[in-house]
Structures are given as structure tokens and as C-alpha cells.
C-alpha positions in Angstrom: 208.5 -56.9 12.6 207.8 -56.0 16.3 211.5 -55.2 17.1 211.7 -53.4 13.7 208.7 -50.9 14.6 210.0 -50.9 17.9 213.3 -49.3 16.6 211.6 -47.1 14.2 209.4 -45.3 17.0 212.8 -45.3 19.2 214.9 -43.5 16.4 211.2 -41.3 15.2 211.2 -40.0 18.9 214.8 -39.1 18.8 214.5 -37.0 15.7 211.1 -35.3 16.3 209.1 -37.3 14.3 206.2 -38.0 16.5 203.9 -39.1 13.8 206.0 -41.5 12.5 206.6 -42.3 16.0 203.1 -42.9 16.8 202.5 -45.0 13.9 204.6 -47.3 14.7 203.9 -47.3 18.2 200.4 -48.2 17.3 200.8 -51.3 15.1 203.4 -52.2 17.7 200.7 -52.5 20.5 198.2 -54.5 17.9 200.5 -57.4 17.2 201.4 -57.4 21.2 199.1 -59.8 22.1 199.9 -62.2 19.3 203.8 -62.0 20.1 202.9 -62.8 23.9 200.8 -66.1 22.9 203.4 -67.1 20.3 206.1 -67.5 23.6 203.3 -69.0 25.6 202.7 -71.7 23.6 207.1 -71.7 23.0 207.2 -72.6 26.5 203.9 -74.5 27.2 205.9 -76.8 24.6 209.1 -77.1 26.9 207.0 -77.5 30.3 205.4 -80.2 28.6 208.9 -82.4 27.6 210.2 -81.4 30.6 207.5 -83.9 32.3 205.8 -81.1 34.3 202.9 -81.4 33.1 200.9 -84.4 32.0 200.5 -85.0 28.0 196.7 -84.9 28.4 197.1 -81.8 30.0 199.8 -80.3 27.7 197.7 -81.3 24.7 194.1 -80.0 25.9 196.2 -76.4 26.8 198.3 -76.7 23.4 194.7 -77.6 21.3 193.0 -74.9 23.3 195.7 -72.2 22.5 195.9 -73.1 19.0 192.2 -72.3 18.5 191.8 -69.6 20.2 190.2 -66.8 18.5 192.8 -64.3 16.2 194.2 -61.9 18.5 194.4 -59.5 16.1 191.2 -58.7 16.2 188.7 -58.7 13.2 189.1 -58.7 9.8 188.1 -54.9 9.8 190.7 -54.1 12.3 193.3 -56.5 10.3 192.8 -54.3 7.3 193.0 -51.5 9.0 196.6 -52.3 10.8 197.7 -53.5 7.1 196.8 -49.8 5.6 198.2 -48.0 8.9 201.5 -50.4 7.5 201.5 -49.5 4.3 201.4 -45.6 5.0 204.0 -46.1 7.2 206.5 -48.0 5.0 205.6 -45.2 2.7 206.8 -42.5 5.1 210.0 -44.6 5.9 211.1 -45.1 2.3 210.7 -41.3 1.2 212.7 -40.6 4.5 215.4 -42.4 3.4 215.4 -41.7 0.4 216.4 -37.9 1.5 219.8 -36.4 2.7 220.5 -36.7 6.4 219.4 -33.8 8.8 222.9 -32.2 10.0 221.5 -32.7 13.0 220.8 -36.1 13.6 223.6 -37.0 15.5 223.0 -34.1 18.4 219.3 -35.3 18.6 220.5 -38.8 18.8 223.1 -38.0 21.1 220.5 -35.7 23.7 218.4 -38.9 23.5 220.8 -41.2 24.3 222.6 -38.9 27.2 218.4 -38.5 28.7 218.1 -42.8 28.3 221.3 -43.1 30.2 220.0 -40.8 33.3 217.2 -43.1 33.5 219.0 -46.0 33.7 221.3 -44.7 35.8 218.5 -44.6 38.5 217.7 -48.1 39.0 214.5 -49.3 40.4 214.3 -48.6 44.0 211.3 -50.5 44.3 210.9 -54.2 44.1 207.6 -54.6 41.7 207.3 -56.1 39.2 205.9 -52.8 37.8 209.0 -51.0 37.9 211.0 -53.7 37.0 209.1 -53.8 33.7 209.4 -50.0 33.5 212.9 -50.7 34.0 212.9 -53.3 31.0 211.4 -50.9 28.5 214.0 -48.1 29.1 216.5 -50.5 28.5 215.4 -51.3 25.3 214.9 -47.4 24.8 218.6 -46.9 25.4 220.1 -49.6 23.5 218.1 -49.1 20.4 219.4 -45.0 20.8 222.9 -46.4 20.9 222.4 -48.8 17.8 221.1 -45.8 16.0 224.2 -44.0 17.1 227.2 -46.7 16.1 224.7 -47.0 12.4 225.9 -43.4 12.1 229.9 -44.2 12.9 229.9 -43.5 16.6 231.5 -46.6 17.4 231.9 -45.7 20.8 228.8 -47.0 21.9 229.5 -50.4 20.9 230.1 -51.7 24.0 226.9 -49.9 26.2 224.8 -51.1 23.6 226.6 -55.0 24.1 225.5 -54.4 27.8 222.5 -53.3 27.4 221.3 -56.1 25.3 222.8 -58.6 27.7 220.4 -56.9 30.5 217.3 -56.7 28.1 217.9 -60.7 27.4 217.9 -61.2 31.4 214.8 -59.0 32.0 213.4 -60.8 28.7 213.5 -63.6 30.5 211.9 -62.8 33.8 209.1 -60.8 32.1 208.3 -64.1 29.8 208.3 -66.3 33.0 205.9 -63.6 34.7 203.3 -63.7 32.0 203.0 -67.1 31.0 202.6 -67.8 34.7 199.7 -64.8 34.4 198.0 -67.1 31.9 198.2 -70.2 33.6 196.6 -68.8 36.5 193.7 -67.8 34.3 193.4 -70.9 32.7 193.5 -72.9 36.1 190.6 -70.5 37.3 188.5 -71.0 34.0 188.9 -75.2 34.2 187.8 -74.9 37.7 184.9 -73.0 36.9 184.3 -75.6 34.1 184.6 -78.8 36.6 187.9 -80.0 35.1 189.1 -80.8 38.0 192.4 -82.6 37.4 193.2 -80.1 35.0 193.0 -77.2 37.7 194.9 -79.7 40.2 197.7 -79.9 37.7 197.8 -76.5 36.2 198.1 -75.4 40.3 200.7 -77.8 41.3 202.7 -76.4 38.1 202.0 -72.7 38.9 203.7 -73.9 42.3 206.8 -75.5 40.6 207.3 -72.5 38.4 207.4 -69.8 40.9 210.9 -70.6 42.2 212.5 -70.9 38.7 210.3 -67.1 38.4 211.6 -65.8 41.7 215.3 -66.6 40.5 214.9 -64.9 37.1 213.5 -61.8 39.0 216.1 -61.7 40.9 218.8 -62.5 38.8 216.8 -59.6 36.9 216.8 -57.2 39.6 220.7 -57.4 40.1 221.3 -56.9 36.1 219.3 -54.0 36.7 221.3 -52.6 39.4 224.5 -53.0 37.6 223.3 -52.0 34.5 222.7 -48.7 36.3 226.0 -48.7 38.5 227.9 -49.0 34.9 226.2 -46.1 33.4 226.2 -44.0 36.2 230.3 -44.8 36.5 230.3 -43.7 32.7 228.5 -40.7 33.5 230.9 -39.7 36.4 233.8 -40.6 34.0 233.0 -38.2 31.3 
């Protein structure tokens, strides 16, 4: 659902839509939090039969993620999200339920052609800030050029192949980068509660993960840069 909303508030900023746009945006950010400790505790799973952590301490994190409290919020702020989602999937099925604006594909198409001069400068910083900024206009682009072969221009078949290859790489890295964020949180709060061996543990794997993290950001980094050399070549081309 994430990924769908995602792609409406690409294709609803494309075609002036900014309510719509911001709608979708908004329910987006809500379930963010959720989506992040869903792949945390994906991966606390695979640390744990990988033997890199011990099963005591795999099952105390695992039980402690499982009860920790709905990140959704309250039930007030559930309901809320759920009527923000109903008005929305209102909006979307009286949209398409009307003719096409004739200009949809030279919105789409000015979109695309302003996501592709952003990529085409690729980070020239080595954060992790920009790197993540990088990420996001990725996704930004490739969603344009989704929109764009849905409405027969096929042509953009294969930048929108590539660009999901270089969102799955930076997926990757960005993944590593937060759950390694939470496990330095959680080795600070057992140390402030005494658990010793659990803080020695969760440090020696925060240690044992940041190679694996330093090769995803850098096999990150150079996606990045070819993504951009690519679309910058294209750009020259046409």
C-alpha cells in the first residue's frame, strides 16, 4: 500500500494535483515507521540464523520488538488515517472514472525530463544524507517513467529497468543503515538497564555489520554514479 501511495503522489505531482498529492504523501509518512520495523525485525530474523547473535539475545530483541507499542499511533490517529484513506480512494476512483486530460503525457513527460536532470547530477558528497536524497529521486524518476510506458511510451522501458535495479541497490544500503540505527539504540537502552551481555553482544554485532554496511554503501554510491552517467549520456544523445 506504501508503494501504491507512493506512486499516486508521484503521478498527482506530475499532473497538478497537489491535494491528491498531499494526501497520499501524508498516509505515506504515517505507515513509515511501521514499514521500517517490519524489515527490522525481517532481518533481526536472518542475523539470528546466521549465528551472529546468540538465541537468548535474538529472542529477548525479537519478544521486545514484537510488543512494542503500535507505531501507528492511537486509536484516534488510526481512525483518522483510515478516513484520510477513504477520501482519498474516493478522489482516485472518480479520477478514473473520467476521460484523460489531453495533456497528460506533456506533464508526464516535463516531469520525467526535470527527474532525469536530477539524476543526472549525482551526489558529489559522500553522506549518507545525500545518498538517501539520491535514493528518493530515483524512485521519483522511475515511478514518472512507469507512468509514462502505462500510457504507451514504451520507450522508457528500459530507464525505468535501470532505475529500479539502482533503487533495489540503494534499498539495500538504506535498510542496512537503519537497522544498524536501531541496534545502536537498543545497545544504549540495555546498558542503561544493566544488561550487560546483552549490550556486549548487540556491540560486537554493530561491529560485524559495519563492513557488510560499508560495502552496500559503496556498492550504492557507484550505482549512483552510473545511474547518473547513463542519463546524462541519454541526455547528450537526444
Amino acid at each position: 500500500m506504501r508503494v501504491a501511495l507512493r506512486r499516486v503522489a508521484a503521478t498527482a505531482g506530475a499532473l497538478g494535483r497537489r491535494k491528491l498529492e498531499r494526501r497520499a504523501r501524508k498516509i505515506v509518512r504515517s505507515l513509515s515507521a511501521d514499514r521500517q520495523l517490519e524489515v527490522d525485525r525481517a532481518l533481526l530474523t536472518r542475523i539470528s540464523r546466521l549465528g551472529l547473535l546468540s538465541e537468548d539475545a535474538g529472542t529477548a530483541l525479537g519478544a521486545r520488538w514484537e510488543s512494542l507499542p503500535d507505531t501507528q499511533g492511537s486509536r484516534a490517529d488510526a481512525v483518522t488515517r483510515e478516513r484520510r484513506m477513504r477520501r482519498l480512494q474516493r478522489r482516485l476512483r472518480a479520477l478514473a472514472a473520467q476521460p484523460q486530460p489531453p495533456d497528460t503525457i506533456q506533464r508526464l513527460l516535463a516531469e520525467r525530463s526535470d527527474a532525469e536532470a536530477a539524476l543526472a547530477a549525482a551526489p558529489d558528497r559522500n553522506d549518507d544524507e545525500t545518498l538517501h536524497r539520491f535514493r528518493l529521486l530515483t524512485k521519483r524518476a522511475r515511478y514518472l517513467a512507469e507512468d509514462l510506458v502505462a500510457c504507451g511510451r514504451t520507450e522508457f522501458e528500459p530507464a525505468a529497468a535501470r532505475e529500479r535495479a539502482a533503487q533495489d541497490a540503494l534499498g539495500r544500503w538504506n535498510d542496512l543503515r537503519l537497522f544498524l540505527e536501531r541496534l545502536r539504540r537498543e545497545r544504549k537502552l540495555a546498558q542503561r538497564r544493566g544488561a550487560v551481555r546483552l549490550a556486549s553482544e548487540l556491540d560486537e554485532l554493530v561491529r560485524a555489520l559495519e563492513g557488510p554496511l560499508a560495502n552496500l554503501r559503496r556498492e550504492a554510491r557507484e550505482t549512483s554514479r552510473r545511474l547518473s552517467n547513463v542519463v546524462t549520456h541519454a541526455a547528450r544523445s537526444a
